[in-house]
C-alpha positions as CSV (number, residue, x, y, z in Angstrom):
1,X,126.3,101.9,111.1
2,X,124.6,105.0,112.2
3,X,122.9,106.9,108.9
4,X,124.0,110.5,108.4
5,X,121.2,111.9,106.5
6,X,123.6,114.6,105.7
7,X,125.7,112.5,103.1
8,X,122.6,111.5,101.2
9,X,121.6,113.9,98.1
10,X,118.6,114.8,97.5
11,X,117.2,113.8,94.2
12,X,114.2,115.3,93.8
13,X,111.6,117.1,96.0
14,X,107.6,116.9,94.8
15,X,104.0,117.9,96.5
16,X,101.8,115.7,95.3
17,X,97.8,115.7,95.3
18,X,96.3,112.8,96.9
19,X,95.4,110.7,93.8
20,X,96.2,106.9,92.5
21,X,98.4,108.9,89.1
22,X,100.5,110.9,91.2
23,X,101.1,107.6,93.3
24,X,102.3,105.9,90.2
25,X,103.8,109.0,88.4
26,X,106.2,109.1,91.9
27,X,106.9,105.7,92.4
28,X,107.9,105.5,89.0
29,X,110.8,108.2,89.8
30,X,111.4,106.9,93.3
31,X,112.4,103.2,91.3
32,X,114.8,105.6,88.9
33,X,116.5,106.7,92.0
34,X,116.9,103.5,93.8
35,X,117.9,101.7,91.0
36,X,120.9,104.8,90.1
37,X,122.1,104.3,93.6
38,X,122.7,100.9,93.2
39,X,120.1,98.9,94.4
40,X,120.0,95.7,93.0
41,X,116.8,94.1,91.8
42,X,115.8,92.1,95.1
43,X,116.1,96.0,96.9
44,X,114.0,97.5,94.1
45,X,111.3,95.2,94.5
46,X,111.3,96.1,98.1
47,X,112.0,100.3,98.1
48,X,108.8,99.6,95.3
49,X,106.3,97.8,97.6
50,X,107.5,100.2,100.6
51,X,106.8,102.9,98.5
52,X,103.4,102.4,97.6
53,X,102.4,101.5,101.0
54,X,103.6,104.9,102.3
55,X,102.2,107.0,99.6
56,X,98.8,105.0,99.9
57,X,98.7,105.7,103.5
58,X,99.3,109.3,103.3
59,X,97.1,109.4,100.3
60,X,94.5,107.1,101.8
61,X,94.2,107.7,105.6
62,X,96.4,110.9,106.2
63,X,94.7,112.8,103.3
64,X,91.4,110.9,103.5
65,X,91.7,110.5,99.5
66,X,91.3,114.4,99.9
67,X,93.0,115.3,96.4
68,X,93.0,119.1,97.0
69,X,95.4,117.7,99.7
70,X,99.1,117.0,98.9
71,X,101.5,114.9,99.9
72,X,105.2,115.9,100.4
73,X,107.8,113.2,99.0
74,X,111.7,113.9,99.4
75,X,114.2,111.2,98.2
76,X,117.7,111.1,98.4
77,X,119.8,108.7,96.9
78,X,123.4,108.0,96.7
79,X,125.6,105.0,95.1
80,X,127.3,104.6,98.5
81,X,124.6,105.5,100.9
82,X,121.6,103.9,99.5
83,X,118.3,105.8,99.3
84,X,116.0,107.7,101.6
85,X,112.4,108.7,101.5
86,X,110.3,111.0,103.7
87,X,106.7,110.7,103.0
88,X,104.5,113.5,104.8
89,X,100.4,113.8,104.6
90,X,98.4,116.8,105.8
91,X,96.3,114.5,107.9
92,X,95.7,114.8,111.7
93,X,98.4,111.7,112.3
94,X,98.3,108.8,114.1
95,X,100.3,107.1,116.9
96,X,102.0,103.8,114.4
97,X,102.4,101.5,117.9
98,X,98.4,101.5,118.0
99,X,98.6,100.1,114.3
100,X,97.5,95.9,114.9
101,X,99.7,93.2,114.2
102,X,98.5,92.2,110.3
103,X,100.3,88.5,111.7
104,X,97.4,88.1,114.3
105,X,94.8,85.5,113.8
106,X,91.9,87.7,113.7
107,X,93.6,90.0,111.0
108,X,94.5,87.5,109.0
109,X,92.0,87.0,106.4
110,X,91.3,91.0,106.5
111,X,92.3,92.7,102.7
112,X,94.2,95.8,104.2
113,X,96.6,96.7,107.4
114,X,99.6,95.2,106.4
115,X,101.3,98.4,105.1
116,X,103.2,99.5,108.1
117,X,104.7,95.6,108.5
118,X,105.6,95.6,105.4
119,X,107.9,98.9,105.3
120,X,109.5,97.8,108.5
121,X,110.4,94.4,107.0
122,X,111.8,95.2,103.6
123,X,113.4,98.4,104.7
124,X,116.5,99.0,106.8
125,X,115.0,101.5,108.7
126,X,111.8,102.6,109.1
127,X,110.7,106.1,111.5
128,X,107.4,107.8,111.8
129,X,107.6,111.5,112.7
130,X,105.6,114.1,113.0
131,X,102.9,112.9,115.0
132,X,102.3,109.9,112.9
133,X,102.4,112.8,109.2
134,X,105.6,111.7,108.5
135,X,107.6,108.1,107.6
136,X,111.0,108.0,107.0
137,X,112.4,104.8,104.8
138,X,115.7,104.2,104.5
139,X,117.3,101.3,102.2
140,X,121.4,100.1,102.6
141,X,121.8,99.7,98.8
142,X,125.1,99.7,97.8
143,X,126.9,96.0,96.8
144,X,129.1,97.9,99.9
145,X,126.8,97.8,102.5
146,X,127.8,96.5,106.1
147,X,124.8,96.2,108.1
148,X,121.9,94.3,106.6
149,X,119.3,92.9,108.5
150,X,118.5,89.6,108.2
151,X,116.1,88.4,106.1
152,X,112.6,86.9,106.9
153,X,111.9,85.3,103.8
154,X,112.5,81.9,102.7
């Protein structure tokens, strides 16, 4: 199933400054949209940890914790479509293929790095754009849904 942006509604548009409140204060709406487009709790959890992960890294290392800076969050979010988040910092950007592997041995045992992993494994689809400014994260929600990745998890 190819995603058609264009079928998605957008729920609500917000620049944020680059501080921990307004990380919580828009995850907080982001789980009221996931959870009114039918996402059920296992996909909550997930749209929740990817959430925070890209709003930390735009906060974080896009925004250098900058909170004059802000941080552009669009989600969409539809019963039969699922929901979608774009995620944009005012940072210089990065290239996300140069990001380690948080599985390897000598990253382990190291308290940060896993962030990018962990959108592309509990979303459906996961694109940076923009020169590494932007992540797109998309999440199949609907009971309807057709083409869901396996899962990793045991």
């Amino acid at each position: 199933m190819k995603l058609d942006r264009r079928r998605l509604v957008l729920r609500f548009r917000a620049l944020l400054p680059s501080t921990r409140e307004s990380l919580n204060l828009a995850v907080e709406k982001v789980m009221t949209v996931a959870r009114e487009a039918g996402c059920v709790s296992s996909d909550v959890a997930d749209v929740e940890i990817a959430v925070r992960e890209a709003l930390a890294n735009a906060i974080i290392h896009g925004n250098n914790n900058e909170s004059h800076k802000k941080v552009l969050l669009r989600c969409y979010g539809d019963p039969d479509d699922g929901i979608l988040l774009a995620i944009r910092d005012e940072g210089p950007g990065f290239d996300p293929s140069a990001v380690p592997d948080p599985r390897s041995a000598e990253r382990l045992e190291l308290p940060h790095g896993r962030g990018i992993f962990l959108m592309r494994e509990l979303m459906d689809h996961t694109e940076h754009r923009k020169g590494g400014r932007e992540v797109v994260l998309y999440k199949a929600c609907s009971p309807r849904k057709s083409a869901k990745k396996p899962s990793h998890r045991s």
